[in-house]
CHARMM-style PDB file with segment names, atoms N, HN, CA, C and O in Angstrom:
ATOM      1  N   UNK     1      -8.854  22.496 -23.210  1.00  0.00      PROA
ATOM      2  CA  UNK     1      -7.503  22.376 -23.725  1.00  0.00      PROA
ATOM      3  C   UNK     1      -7.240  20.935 -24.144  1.00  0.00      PROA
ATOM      4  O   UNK     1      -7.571  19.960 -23.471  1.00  0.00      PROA
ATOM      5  N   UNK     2      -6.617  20.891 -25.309  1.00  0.00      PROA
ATOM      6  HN  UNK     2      -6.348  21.684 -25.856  1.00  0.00      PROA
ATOM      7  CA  UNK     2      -6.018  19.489 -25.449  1.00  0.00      PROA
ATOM      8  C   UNK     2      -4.345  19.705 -25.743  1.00  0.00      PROA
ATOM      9  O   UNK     2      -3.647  20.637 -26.143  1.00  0.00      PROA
ATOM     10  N   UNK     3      -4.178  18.682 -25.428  1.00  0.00      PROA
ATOM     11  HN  UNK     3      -4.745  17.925 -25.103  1.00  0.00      PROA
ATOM     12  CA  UNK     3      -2.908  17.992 -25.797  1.00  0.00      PROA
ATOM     13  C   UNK     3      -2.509  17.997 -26.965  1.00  0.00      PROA
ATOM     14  O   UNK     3      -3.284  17.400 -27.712  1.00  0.00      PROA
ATOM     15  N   UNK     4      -1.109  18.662 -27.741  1.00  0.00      PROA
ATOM     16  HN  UNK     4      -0.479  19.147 -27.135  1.00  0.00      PROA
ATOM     17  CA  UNK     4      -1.365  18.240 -29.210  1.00  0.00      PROA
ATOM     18  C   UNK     4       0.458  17.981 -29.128  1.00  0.00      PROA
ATOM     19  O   UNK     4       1.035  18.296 -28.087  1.00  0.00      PROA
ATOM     20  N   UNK     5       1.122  17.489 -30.116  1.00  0.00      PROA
ATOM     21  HN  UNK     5       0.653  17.234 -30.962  1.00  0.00      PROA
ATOM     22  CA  UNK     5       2.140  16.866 -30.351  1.00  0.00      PROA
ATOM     23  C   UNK     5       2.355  17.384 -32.024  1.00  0.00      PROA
ATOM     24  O   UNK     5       1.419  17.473 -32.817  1.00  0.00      PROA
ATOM     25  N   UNK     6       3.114  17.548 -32.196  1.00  0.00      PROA
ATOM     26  HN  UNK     6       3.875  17.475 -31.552  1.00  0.00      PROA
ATOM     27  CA  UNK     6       4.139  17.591 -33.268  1.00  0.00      PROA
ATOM     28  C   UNK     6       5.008  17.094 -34.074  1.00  0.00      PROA
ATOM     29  O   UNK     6       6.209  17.213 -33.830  1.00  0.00      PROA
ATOM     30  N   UNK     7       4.594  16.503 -35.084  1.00  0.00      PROA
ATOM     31  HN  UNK     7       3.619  16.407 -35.283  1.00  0.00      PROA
ATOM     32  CA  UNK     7       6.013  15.413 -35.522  1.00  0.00      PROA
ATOM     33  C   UNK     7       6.104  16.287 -36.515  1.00  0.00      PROA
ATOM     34  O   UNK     7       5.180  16.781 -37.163  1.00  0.00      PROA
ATOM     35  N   UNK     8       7.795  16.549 -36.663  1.00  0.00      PROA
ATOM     36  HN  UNK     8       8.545  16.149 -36.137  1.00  0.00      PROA
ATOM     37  CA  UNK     8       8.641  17.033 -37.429  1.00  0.00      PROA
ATOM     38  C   UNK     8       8.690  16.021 -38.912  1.00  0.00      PROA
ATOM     39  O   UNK     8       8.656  16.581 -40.007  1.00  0.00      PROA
ATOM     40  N   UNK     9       8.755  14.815 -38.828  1.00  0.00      PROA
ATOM     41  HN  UNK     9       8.783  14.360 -37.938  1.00  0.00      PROA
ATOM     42  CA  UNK     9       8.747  14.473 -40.256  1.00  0.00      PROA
ATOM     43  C   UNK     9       7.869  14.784 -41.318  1.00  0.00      PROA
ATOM     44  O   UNK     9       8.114  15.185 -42.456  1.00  0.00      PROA
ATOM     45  N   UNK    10       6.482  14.450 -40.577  1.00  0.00      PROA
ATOM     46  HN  UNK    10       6.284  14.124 -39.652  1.00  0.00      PROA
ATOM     47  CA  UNK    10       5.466  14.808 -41.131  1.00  0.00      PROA
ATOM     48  C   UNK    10       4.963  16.225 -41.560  1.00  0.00      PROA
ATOM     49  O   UNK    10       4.378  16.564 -42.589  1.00  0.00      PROA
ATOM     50  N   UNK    11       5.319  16.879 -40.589  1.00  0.00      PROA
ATOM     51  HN  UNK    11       5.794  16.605 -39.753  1.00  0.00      PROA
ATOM     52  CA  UNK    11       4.685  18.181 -40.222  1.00  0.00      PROA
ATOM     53  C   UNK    11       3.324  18.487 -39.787  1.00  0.00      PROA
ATOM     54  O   UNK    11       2.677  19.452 -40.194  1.00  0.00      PROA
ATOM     55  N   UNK    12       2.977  17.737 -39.055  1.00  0.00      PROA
ATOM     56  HN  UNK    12       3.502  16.954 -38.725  1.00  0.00      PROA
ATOM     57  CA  UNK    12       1.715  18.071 -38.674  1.00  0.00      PROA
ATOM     58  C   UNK    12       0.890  17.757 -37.193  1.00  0.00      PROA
ATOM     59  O   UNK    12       1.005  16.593 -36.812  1.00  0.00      PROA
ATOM     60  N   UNK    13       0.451  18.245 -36.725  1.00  0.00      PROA
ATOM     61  HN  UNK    13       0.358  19.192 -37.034  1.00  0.00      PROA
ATOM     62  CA  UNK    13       0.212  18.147 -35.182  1.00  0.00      PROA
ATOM     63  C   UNK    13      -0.997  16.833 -34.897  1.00  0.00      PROA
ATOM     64  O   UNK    13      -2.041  16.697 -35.535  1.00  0.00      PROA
ATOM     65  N   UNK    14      -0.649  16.196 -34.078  1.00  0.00      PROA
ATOM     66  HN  UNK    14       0.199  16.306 -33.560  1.00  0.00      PROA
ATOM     67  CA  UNK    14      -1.666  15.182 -33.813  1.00  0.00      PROA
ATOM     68  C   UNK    14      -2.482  14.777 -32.179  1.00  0.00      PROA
ATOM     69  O   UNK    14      -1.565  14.123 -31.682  1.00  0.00      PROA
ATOM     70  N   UNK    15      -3.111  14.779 -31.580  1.00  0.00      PROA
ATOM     71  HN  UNK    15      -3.855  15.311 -31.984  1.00  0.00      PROA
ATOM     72  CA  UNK    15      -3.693  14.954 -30.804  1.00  0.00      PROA
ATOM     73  C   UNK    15      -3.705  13.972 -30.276  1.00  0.00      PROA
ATOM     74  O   UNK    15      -3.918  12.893 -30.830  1.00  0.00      PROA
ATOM     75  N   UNK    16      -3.414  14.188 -28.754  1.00  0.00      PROA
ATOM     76  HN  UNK    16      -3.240  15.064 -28.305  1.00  0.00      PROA
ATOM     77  CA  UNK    16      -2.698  13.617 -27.648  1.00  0.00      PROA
ATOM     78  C   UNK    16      -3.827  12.765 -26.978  1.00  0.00      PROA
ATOM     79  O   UNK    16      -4.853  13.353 -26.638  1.00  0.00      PROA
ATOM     80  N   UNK    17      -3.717  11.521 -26.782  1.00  0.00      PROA
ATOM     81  HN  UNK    17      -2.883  11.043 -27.059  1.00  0.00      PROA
ATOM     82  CA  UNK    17      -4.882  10.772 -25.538  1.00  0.00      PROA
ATOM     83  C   UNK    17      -4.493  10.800 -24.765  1.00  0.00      PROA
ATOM     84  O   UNK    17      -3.321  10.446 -24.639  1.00  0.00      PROA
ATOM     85  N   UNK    18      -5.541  11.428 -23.320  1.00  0.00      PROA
ATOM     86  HN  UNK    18      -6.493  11.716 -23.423  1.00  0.00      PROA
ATOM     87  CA  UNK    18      -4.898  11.184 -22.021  1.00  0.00      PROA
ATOM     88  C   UNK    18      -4.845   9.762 -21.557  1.00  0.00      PROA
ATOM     89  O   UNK    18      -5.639   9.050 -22.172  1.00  0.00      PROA
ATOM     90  N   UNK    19      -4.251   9.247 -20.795  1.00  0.00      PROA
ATOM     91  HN  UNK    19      -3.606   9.825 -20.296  1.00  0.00      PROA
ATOM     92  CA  UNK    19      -4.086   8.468 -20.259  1.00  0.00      PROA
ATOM     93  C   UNK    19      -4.699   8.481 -18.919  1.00  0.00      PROA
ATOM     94  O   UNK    19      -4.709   9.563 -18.331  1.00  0.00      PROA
ATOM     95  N   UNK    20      -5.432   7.008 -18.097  1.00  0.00      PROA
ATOM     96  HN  UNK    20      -5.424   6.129 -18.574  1.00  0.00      PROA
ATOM     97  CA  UNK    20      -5.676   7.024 -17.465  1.00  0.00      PROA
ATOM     98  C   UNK    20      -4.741   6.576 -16.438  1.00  0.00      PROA
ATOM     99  O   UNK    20      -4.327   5.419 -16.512  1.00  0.00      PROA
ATOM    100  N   UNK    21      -4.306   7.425 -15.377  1.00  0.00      PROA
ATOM    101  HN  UNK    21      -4.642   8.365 -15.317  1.00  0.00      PROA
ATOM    102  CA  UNK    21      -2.898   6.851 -13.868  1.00  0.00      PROA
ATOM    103  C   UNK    21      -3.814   5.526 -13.488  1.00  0.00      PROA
ATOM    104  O   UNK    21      -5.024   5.556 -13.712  1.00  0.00      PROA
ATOM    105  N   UNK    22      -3.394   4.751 -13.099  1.00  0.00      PROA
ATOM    106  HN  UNK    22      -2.411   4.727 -12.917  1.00  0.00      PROA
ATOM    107  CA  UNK    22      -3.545   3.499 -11.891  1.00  0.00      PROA
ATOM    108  C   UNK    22      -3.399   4.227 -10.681  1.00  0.00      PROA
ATOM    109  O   UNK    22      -2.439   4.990 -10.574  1.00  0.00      PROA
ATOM    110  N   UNK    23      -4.051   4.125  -9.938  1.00  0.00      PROA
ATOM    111  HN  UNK    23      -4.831   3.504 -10.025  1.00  0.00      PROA
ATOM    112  CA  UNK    23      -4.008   4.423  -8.609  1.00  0.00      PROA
ATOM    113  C   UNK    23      -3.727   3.274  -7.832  1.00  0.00      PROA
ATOM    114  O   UNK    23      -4.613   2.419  -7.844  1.00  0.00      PROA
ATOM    115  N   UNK    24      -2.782   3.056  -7.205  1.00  0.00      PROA
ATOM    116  HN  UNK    24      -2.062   3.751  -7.196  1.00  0.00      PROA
ATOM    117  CA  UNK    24      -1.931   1.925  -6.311  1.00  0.00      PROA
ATOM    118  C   UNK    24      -2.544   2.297  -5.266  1.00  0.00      PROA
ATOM    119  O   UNK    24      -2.920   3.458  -5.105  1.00  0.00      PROA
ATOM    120  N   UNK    25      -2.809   0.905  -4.014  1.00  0.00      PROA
ATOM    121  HN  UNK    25      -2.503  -0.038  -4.145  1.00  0.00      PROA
ATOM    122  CA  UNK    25      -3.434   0.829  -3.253  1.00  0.00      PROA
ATOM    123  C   UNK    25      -4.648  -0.236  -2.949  1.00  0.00      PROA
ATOM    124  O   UNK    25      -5.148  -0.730  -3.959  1.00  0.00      PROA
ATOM    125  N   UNK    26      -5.006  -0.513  -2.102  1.00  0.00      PROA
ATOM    126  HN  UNK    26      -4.600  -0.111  -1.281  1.00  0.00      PROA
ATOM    127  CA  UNK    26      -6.231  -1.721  -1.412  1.00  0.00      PROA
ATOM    128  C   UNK    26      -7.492  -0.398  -1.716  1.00  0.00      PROA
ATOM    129  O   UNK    26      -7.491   0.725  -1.211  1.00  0.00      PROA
ATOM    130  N   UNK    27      -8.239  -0.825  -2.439  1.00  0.00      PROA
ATOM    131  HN  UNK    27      -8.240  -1.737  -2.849  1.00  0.00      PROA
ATOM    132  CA  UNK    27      -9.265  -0.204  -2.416  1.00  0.00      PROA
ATOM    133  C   UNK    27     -10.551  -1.261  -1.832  1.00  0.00      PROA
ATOM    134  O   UNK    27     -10.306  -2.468  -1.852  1.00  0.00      PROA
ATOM    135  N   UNK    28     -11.456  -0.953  -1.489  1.00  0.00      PROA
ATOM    136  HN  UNK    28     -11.655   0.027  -1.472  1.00  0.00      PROA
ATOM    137  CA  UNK    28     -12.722  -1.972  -0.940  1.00  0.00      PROA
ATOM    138  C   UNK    28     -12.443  -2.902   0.108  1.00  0.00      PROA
ATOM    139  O   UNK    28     -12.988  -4.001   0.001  1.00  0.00      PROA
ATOM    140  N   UNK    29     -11.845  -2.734   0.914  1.00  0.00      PROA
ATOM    141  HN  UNK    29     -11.402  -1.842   1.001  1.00  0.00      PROA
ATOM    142  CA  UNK    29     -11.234  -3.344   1.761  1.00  0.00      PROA
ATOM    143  C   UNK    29     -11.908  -3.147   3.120  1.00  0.00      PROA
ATOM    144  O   UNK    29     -11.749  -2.042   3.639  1.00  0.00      PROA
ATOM    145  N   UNK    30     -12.528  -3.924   3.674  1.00  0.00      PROA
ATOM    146  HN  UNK    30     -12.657  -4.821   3.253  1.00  0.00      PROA
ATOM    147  CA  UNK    30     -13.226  -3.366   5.144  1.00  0.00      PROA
ATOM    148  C   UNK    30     -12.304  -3.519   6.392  1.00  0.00      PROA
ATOM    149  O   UNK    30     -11.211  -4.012   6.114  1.00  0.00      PROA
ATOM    150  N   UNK    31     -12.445  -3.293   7.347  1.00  0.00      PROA
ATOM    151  HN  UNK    31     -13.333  -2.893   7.573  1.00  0.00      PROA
ATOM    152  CA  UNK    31     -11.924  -3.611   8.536  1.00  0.00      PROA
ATOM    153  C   UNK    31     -11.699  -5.221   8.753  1.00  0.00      PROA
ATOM    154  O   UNK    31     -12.635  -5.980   8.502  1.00  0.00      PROA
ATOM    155  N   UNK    32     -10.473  -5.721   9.214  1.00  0.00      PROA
ATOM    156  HN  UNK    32      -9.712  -5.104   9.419  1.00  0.00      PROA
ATOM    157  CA  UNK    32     -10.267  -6.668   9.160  1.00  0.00      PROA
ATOM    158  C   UNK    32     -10.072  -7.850   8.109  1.00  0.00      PROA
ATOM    159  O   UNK    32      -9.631  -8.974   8.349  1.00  0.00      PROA
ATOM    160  N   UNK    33     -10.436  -7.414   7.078  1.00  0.00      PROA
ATOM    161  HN  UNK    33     -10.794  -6.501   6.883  1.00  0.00      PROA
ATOM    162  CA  UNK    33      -9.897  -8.459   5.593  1.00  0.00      PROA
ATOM    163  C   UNK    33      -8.141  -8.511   5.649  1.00  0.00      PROA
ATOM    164  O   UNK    33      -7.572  -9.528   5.252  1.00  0.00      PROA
ATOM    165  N   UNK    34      -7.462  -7.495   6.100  1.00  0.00      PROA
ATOM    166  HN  UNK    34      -7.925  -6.669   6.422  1.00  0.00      PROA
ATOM    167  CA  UNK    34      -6.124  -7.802   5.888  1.00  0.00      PROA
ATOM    168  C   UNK    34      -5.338  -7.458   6.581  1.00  0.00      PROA
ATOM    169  O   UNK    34      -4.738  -6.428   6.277  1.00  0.00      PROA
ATOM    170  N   UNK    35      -4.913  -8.311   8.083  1.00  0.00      PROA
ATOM    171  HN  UNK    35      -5.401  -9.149   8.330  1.00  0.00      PROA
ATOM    172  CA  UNK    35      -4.198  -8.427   8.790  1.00  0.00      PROA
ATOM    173  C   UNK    35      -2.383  -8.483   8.575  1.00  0.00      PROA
ATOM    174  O   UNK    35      -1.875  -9.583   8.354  1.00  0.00      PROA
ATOM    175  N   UNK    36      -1.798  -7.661   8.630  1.00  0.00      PROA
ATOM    176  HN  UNK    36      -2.211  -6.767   8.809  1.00  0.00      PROA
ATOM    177  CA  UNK    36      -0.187  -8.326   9.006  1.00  0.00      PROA
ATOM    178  C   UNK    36      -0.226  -7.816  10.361  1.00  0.00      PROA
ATOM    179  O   UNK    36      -0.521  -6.790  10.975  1.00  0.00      PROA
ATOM    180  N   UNK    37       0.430  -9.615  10.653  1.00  0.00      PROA
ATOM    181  HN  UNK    37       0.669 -10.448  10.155  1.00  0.00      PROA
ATOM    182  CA  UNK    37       1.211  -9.948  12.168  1.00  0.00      PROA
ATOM    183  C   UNK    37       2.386 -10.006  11.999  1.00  0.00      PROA
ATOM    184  O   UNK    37       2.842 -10.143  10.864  1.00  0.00      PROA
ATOM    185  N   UNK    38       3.551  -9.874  13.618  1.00  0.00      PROA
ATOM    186  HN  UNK    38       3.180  -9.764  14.540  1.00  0.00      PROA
ATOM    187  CA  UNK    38       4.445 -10.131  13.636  1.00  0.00      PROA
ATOM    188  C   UNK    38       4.658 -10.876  14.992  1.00  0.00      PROA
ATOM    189  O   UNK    38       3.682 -11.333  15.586  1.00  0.00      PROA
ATOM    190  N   UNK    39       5.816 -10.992  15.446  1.00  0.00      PROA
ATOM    191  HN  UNK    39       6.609 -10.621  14.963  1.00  0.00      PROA
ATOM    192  CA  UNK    39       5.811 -11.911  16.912  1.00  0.00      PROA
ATOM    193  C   UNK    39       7.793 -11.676  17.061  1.00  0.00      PROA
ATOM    194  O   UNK    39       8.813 -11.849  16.393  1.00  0.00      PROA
ATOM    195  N   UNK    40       7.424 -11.268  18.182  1.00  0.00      PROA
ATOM    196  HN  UNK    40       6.596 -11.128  18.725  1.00  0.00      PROA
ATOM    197  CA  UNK    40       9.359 -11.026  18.538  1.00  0.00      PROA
ATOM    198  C   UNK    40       9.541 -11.738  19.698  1.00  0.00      PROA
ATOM    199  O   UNK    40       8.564 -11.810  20.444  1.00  0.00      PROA
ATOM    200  N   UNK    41      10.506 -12.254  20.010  1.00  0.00      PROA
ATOM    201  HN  UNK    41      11.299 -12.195  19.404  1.00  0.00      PROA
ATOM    202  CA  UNK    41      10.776 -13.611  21.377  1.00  0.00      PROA
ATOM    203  C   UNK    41      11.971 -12.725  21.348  1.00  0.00      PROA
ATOM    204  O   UNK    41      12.613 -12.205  20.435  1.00  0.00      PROA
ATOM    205  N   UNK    42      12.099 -12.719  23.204  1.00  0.00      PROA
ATOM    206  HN  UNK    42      11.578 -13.141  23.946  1.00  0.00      PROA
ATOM    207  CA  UNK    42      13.370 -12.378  24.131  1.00  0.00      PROA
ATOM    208  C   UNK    42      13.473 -12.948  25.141  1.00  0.00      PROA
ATOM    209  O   UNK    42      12.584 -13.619  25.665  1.00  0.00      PROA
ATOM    210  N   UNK    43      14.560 -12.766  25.555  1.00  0.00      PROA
ATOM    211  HN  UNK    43      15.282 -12.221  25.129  1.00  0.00      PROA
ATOM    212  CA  UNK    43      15.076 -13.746  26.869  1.00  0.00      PROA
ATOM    213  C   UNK    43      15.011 -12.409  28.160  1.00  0.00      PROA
ATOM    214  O   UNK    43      15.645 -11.357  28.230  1.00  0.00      PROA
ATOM    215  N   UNK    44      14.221 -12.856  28.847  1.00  0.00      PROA
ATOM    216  HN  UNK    44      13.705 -13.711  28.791  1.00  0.00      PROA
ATOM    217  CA  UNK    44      13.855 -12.292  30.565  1.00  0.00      PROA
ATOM    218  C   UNK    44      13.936 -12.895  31.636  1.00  0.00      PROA
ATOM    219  O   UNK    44      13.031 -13.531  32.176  1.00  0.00      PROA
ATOM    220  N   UNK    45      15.282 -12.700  32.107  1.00  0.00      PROA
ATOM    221  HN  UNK    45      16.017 -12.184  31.668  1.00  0.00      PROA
ATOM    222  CA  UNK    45      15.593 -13.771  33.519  1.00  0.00      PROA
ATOM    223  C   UNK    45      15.749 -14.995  33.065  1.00  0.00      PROA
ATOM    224  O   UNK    45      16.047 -15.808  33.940  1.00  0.00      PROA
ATOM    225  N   UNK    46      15.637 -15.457  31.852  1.00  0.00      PROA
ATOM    226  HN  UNK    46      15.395 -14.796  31.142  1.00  0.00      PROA
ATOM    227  CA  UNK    46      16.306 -16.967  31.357  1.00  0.00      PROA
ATOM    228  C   UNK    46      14.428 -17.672  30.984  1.00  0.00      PROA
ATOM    229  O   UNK    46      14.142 -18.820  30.646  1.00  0.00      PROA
ATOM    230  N   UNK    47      13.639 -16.699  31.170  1.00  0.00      PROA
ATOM    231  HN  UNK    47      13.871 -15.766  31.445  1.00  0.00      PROA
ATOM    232  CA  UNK    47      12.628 -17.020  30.647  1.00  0.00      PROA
ATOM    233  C   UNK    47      11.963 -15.994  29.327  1.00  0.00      PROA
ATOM    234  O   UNK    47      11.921 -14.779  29.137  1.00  0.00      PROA
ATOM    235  N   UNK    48      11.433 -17.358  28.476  1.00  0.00      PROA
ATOM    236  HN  UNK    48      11.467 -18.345  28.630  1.00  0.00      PROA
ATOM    237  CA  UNK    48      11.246 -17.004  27.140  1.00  0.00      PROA
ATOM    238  C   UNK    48      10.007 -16.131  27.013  1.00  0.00      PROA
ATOM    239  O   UNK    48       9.021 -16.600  27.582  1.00  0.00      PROA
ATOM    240  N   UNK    49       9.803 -14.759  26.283  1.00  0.00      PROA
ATOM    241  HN  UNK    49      10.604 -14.378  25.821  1.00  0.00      PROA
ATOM    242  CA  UNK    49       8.939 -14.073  26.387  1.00  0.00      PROA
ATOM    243  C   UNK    49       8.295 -13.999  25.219  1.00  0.00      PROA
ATOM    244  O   UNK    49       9.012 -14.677  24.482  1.00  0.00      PROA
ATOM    245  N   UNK    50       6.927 -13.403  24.244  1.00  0.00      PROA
ATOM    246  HN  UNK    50       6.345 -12.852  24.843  1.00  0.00      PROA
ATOM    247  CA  UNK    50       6.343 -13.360  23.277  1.00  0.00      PROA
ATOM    248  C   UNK    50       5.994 -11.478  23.420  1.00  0.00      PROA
ATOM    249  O   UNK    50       5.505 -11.047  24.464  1.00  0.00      PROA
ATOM    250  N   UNK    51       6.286 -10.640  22.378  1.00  0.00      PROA
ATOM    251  HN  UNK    51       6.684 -10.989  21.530  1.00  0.00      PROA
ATOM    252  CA  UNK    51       5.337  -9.759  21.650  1.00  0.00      PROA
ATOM    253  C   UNK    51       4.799 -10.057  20.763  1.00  0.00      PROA
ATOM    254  O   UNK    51       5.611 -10.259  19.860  1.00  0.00      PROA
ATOM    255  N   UNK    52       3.942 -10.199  20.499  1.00  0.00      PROA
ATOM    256  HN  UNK    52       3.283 -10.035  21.233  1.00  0.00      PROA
ATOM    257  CA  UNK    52       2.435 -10.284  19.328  1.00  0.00      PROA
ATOM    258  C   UNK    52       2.239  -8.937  18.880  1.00  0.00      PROA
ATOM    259  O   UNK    52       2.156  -8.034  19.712  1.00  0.00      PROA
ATOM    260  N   UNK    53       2.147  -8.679  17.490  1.00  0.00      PROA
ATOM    261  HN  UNK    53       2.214  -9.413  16.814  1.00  0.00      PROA
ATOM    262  CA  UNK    53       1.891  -7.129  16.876  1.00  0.00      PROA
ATOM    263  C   UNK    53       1.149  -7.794  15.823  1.00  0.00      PROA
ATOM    264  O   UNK    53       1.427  -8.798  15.168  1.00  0.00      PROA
ATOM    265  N   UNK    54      -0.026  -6.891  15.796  1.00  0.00      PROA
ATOM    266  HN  UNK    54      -0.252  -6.076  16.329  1.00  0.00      PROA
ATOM    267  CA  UNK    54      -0.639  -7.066  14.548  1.00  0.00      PROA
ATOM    268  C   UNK    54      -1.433  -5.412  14.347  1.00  0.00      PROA
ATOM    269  O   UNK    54      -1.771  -4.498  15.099  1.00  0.00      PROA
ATOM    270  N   UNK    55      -1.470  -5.690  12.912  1.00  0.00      PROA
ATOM    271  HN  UNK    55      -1.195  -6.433  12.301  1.00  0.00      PROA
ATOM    272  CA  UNK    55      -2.273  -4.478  12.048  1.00  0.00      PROA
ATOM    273  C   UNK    55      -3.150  -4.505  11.675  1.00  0.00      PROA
ATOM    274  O   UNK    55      -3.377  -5.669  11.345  1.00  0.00      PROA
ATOM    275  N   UNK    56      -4.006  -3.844  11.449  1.00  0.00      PROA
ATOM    276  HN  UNK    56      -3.821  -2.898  11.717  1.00  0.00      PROA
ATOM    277  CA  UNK    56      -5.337  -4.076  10.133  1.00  0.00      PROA
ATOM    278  C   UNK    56      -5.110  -2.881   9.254  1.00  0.00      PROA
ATOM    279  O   UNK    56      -5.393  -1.725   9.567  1.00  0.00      PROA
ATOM    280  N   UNK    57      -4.517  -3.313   8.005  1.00  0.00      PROA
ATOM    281  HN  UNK    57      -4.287  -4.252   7.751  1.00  0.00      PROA
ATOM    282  CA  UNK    57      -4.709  -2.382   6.933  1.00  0.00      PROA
ATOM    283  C   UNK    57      -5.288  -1.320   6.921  1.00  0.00      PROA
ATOM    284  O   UNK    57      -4.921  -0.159   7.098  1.00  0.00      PROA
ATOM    285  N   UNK    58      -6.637  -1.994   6.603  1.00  0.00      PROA
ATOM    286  HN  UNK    58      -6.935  -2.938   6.459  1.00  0.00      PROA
ATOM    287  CA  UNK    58      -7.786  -0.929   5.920  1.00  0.00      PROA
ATOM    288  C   UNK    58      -8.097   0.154   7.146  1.00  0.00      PROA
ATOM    289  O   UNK    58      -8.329   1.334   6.883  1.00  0.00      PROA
ATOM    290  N   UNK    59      -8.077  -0.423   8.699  1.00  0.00      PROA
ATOM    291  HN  UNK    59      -7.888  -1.381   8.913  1.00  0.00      PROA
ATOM    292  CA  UNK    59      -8.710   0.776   9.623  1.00  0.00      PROA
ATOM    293  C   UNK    59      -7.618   1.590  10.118  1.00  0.00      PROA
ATOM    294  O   UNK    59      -7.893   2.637  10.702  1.00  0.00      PROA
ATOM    295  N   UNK    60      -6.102   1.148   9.915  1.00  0.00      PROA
ATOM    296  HN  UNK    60      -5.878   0.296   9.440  1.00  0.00      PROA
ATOM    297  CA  UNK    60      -4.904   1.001  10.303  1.00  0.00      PROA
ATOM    298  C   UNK    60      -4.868   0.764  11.888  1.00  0.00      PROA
ATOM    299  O   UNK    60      -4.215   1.596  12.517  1.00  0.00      PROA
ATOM    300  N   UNK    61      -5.420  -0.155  12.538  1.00  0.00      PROA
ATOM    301  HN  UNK    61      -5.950  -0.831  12.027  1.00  0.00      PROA
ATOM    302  CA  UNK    61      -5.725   0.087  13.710  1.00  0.00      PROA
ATOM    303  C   UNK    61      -4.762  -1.248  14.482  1.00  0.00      PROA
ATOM    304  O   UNK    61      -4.918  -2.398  14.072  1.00  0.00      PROA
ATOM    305  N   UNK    62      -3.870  -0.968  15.513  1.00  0.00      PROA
ATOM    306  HN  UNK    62      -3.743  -0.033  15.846  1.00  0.00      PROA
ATOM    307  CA  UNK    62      -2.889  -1.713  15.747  1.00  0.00      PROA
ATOM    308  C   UNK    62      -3.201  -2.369  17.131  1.00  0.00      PROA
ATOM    309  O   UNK    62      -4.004  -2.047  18.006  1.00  0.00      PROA
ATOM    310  N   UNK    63      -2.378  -3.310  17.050  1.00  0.00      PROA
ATOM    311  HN  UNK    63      -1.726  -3.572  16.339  1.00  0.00      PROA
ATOM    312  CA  UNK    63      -2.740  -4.076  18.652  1.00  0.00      PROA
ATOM    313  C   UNK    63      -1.342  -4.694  19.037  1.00  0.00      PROA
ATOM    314  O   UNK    63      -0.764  -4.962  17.984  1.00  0.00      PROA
ATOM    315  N   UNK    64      -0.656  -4.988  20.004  1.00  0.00      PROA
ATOM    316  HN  UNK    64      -1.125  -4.770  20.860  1.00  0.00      PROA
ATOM    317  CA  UNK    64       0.045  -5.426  20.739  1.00  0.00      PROA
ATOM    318  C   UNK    64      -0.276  -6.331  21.959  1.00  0.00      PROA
ATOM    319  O   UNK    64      -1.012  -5.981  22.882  1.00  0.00      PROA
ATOM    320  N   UNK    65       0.345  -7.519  21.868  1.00  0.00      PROA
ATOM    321  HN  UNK    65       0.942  -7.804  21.118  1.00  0.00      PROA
ATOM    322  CA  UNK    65       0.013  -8.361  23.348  1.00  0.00      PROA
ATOM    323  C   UNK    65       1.742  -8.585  23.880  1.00  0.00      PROA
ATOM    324  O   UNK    65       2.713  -8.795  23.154  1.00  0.00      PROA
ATOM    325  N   UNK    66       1.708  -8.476  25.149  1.00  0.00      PROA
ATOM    326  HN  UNK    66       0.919  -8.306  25.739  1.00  0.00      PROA
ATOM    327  CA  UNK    66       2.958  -9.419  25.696  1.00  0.00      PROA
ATOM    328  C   UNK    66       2.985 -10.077  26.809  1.00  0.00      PROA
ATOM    329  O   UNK    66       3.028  -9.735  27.991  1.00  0.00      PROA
ATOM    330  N   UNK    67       2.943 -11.438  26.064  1.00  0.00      PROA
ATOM    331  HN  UNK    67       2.908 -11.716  25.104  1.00  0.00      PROA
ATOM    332  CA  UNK    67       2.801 -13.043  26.810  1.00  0.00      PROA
ATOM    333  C   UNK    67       3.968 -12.918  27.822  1.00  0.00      PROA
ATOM    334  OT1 UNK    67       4.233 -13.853  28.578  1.00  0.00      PROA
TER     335      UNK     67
END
């Protein structure tokens, strides 16, 4: 099957190119190339506390510390 189009001025049908989509997304990416961290501070008994969160993209594999 193809694609065909129509222009009325002309009259005559003309044949459609598909287009190729972009596919959005990290492609080739191994484990560990792309980290997001975060870090949240609270107050506990008047002492200052740390969560550490981090991600790895590509394995989606998550970690948490609390200092």
């Amino acid at each position: 099957m193809k694609k065909l189009s129509y222009y009325g001025k002309t009259g005559r049908f003309i044949e459609r190119e598909r287009r190729k989509r972009y596919r959005g997304g990290r492609r080739g990416l191994q484990p560990g190339d792309l980290v997001q961290m975060d870090a949240i501070v609270y107050f506990l008994d008047g002492i200052r506390r740390y969560v550490l969160v981090a991600k790895d993209v590509a394995s989606r594999f998550g970690f948490a510390y609390e200092e």
